[in-house]
C-alpha distance (Angstrom), angle and dihedral (degrees) to the residues before:
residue distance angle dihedral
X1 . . .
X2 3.84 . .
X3 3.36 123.0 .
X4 4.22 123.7 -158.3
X5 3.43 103.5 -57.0
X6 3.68 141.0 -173.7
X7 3.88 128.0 -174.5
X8 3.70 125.2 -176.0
X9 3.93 105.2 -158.6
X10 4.13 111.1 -119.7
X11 3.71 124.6 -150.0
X12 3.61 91.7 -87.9
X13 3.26 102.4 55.2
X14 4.23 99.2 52.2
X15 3.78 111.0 124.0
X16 3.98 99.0 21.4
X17 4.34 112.8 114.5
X18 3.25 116.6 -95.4
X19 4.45 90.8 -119.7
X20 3.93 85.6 50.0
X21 3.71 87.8 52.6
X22 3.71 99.4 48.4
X23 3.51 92.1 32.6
X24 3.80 88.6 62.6
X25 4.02 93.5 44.0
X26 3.49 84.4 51.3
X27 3.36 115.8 54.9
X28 3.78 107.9 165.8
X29 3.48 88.1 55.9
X30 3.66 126.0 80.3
X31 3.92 118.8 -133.4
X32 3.86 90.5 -127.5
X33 3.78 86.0 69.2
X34 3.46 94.2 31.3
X35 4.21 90.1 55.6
X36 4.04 94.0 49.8
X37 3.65 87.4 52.7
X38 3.70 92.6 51.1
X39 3.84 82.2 49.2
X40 3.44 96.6 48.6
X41 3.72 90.1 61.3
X42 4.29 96.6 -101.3
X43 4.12 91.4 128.9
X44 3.76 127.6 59.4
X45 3.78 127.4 168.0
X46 3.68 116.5 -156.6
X47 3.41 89.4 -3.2
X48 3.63 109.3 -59.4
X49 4.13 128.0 87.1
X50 3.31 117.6 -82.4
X51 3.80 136.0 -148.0
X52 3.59 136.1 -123.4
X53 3.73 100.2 -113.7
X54 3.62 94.9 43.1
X55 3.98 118.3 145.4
X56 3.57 106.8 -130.9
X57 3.86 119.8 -136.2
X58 4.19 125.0 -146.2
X59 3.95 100.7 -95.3
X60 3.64 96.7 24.4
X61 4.52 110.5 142.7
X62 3.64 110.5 -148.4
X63 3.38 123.2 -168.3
X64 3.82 121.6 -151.2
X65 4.39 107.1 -168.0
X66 3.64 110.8 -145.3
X67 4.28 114.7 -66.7
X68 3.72 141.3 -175.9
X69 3.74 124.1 -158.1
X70 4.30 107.6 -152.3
X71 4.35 96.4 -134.5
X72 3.93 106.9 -161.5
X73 3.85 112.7 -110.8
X74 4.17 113.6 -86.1
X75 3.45 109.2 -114.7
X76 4.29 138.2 -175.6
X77 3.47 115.3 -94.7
X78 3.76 122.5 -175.3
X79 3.94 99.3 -118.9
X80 3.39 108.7 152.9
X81 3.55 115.5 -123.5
X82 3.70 128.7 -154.3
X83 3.86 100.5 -125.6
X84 4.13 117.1 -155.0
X85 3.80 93.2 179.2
X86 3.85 145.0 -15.4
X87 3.79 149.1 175.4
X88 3.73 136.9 161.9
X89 4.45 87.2 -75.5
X90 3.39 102.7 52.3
X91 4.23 149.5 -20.8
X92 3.58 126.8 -130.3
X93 3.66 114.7 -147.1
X94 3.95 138.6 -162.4
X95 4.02 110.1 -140.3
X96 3.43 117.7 -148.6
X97 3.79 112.8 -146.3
X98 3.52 120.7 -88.0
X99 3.61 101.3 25.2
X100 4.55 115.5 120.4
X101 4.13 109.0 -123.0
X102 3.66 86.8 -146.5
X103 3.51 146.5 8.8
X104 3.89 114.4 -85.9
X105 3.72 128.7 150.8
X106 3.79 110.9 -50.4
X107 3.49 91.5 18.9
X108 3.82 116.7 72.6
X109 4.19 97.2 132.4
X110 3.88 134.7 49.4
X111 3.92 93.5 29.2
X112 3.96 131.7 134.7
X113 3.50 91.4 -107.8
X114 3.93 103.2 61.1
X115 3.97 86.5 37.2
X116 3.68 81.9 52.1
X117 4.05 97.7 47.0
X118 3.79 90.1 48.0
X119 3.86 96.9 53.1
X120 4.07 97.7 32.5
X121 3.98 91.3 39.8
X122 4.10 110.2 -159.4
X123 4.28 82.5 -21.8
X124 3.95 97.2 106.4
X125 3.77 120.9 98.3
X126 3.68 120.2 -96.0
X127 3.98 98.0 -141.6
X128 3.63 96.2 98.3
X129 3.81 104.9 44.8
X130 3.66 141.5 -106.4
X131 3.94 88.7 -65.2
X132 3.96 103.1 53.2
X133 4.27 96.3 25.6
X134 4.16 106.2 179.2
X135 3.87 92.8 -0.5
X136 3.82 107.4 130.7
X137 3.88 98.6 163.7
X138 3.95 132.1 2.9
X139 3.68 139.1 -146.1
X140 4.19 129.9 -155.4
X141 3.57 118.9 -69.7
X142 4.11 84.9 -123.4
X143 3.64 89.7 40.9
X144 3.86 110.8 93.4
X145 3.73 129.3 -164.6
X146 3.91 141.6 54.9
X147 3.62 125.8 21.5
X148 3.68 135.1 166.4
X149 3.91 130.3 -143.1
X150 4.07 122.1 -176.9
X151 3.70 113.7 -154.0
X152 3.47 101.5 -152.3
X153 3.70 132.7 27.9
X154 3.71 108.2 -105.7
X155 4.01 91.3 54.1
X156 3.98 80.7 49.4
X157 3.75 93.6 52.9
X158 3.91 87.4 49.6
X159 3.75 92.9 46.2
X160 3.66 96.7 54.8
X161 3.72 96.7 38.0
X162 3.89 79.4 59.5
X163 3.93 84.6 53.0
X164 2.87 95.9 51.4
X165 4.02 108.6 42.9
X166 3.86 85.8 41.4
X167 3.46 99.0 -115.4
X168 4.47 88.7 132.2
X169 3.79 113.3 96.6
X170 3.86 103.4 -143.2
X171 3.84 114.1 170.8
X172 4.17 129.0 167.5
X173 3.19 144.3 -165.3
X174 3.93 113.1 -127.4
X175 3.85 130.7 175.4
X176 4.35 112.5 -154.9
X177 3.48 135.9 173.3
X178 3.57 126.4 -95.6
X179 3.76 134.6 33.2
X180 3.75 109.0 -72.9
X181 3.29 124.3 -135.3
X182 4.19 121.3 -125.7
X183 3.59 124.8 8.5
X184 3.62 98.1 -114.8
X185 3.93 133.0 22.4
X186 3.71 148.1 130.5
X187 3.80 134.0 -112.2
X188 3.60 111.6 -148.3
X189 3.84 105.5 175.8
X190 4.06 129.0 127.8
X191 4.10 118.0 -111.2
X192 3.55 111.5 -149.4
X193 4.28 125.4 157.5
X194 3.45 121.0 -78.1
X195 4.01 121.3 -101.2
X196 3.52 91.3 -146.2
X197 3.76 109.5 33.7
X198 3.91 103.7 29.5
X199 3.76 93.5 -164.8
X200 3.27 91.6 62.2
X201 3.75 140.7 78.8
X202 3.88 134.4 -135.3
X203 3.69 155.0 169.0
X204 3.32 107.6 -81.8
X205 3.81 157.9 153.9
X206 3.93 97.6 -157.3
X207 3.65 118.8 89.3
X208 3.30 85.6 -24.3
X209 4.31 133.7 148.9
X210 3.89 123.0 -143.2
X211 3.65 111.6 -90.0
X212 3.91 122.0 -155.8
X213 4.31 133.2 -173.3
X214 3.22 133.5 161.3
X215 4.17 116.3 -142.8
X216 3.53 119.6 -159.8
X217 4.20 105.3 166.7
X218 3.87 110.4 -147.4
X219 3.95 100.1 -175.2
X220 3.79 132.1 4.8
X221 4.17 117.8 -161.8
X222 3.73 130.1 170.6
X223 3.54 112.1 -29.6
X224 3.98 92.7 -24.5
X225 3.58 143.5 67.8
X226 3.74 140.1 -152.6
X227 4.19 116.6 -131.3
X228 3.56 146.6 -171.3
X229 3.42 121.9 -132.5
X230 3.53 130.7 -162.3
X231 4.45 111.7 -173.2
X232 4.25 94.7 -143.1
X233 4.36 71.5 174.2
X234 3.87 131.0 23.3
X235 3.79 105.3 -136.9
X236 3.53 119.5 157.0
X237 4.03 113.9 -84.5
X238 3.93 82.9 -2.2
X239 3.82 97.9 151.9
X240 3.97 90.1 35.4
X241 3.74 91.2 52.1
X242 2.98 104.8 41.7
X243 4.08 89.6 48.7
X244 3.44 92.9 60.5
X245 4.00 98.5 47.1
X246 3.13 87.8 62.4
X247 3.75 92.7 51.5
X248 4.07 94.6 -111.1
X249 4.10 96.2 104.9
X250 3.82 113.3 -171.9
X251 3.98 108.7 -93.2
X252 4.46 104.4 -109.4
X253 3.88 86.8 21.0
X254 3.39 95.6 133.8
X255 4.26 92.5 174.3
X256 3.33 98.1 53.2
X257 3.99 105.4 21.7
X258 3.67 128.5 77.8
X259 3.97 119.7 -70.8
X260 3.59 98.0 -114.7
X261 3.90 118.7 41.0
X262 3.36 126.8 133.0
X263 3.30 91.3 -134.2
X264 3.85 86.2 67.8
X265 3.92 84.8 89.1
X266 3.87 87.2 83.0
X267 3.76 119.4 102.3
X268 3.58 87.1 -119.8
X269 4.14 157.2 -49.2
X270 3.95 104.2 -18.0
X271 4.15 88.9 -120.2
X272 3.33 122.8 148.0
X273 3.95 130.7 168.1
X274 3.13 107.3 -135.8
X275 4.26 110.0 165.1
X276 3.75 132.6 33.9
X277 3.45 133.3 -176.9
X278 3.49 135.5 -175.6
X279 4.03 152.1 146.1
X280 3.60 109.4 -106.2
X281 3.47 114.5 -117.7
X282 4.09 106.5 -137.3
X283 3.94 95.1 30.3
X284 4.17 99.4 32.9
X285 3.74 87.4 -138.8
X286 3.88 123.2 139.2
X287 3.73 107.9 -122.8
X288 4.19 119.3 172.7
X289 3.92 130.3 -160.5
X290 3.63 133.6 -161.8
X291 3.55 125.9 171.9
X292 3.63 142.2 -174.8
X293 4.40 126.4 -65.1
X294 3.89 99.4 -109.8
X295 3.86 118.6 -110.6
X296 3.73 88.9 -103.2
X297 3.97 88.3 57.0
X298 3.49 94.6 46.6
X299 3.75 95.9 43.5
X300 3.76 87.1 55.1
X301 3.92 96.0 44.0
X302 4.00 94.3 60.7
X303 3.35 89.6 49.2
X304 3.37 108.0 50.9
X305 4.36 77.9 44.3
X306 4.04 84.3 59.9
X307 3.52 94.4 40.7
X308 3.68 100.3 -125.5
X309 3.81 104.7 127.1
């Protein structure tokens, strides 16, 4: 859905199309849709339509008229799903790499949700919609490891109160390039969305929110190093963010990282949530989880240890 909108085009934004451009301010929407509405006559800029491939100009206004994108209905799909604990409140899941949390544009099928809906049946909380059913917090597609569902909404309200206050252990394991410096440290620095990318994050003071992780490095090789990471704050990218601000860009991150890298060959970020931590919502008893580094993890790890990627 897009409301009325009306952009007036920055400095950074002059010589990018005008369906990149809203396709980027609008992320639930996919630029397909996006480009037959711009067809259809549904964007102007200074008062006149406007075409897809259109090079916008610093101080151009566009105006998008009101829009609504049909999404196809989520439905259960038997995925199997590798299960590290459940009860009747809530399901704690290990996500392999490369598989969506929930349904966005592009990515309808194959995600945690519908995997979720088929196993949990109508036992997911409601407080998140039809589209993201149970989910209370999310990790990267290419990010693999620990993720927690609530299956009906008053576990969910405890869950992301949790979240929220700070009370949720979540740790990973990461591998980045370079040698890090120090052993153990903090990085204190406020994520907000990038001005000139806006699906991406970054460092910054603009409508921004603090952003906490603690490092601790547990091996350093040639030219990269392996890390702990332990969220103190769940912003979006956080640990791959704040990585590469510090110069330290997770290896396969090909977002954040630099353009060429021959790590780049790698499916994606080398994330992996490995601890989590929480109060349980029926009983009010801590319980903790850690599980094992994924093959593809591991496989990486021994050989960055002999040197041979």
């Amino acid at each position: 859905m897009i409301d009325d909108l009306i952009f007036t085009v920055t400095e950074g934004y002059g010589g990018q199309r005008l369906d990149t451009f809203l396709a980027k301010n609008n992320e639930n929407l996919s630029r397909s849709f996006l480009k037959k509405h711009i067809d259809e006559g549904g964007v102007t800029i200074g008062g006149k339509a406007a075409k897809a491939g259109y090079k916008l100009k610093t101080g151009d206004i566009i105006a998008v008229a009101p829009c609504h994108e049909t999404l196809p209905d989520v439905l259960p799909e038997n995925i199997p799903l590798d299960i590290v604990y459940e009860d009747s409140h809530l399901i704690l899941i290990n996500k392999p790499q490369g598989m969506v949390v929930h349904p966005a544009a592009g990515h309808f099928s194959g995600t945690l949700v519908s995997a979720l809906m088929f196993h949990c049946k109508d036992n997911l909380s409601t407080i998140n919609g039809v589209l993201r059913p149970g989910i209370v917090h999310r990790i990267d597609m290419d990010t693999s490891g620990l993720i927690i569902a609530a299956k009906n909404d008053k576990a969910h309200k405890s869950l992301s109160e949790q979240l929220q206050g700070r009370k949720i252990k979540k740790i990973y394991e990461a591998y980045v390039l370079g040698a890090v410096k120090g052993d153990v440290f903090t990085i204190s620095k406020p994520i907000g969305r990038s001005e000139k990318d806006r699906k991406k994050m970054c460092v910054t003071d603009k409508n921004s929110k603090e952003a906490t992780t603690n490092i601790r490095v547990i091996e350093r090789f040639r030219g990269a190093s392996f890390i702990e990471a332990e969220l103190i704050t769940g912003r979006t990218h956080q640990i791959r963010v704040h990585m590469a601000h510090i110069g330290h860009p997770l290896l396969g991150d090909k977002v954040y990282g630099p353009e060429k890298s021959k790590y780049n060959k790698l499916r994606g970020q080398a994330l992996f949530a490995k601890v989590m931590g929480f109060t349980h919502p029926a009983t009010d008893k801590y319980m903790e989880f850690e599980i094992k580094r994924p093959e593809y993890m591991e496989e990486l790890l021994q050989g960055l240890r002999g040197s041979v990627i």
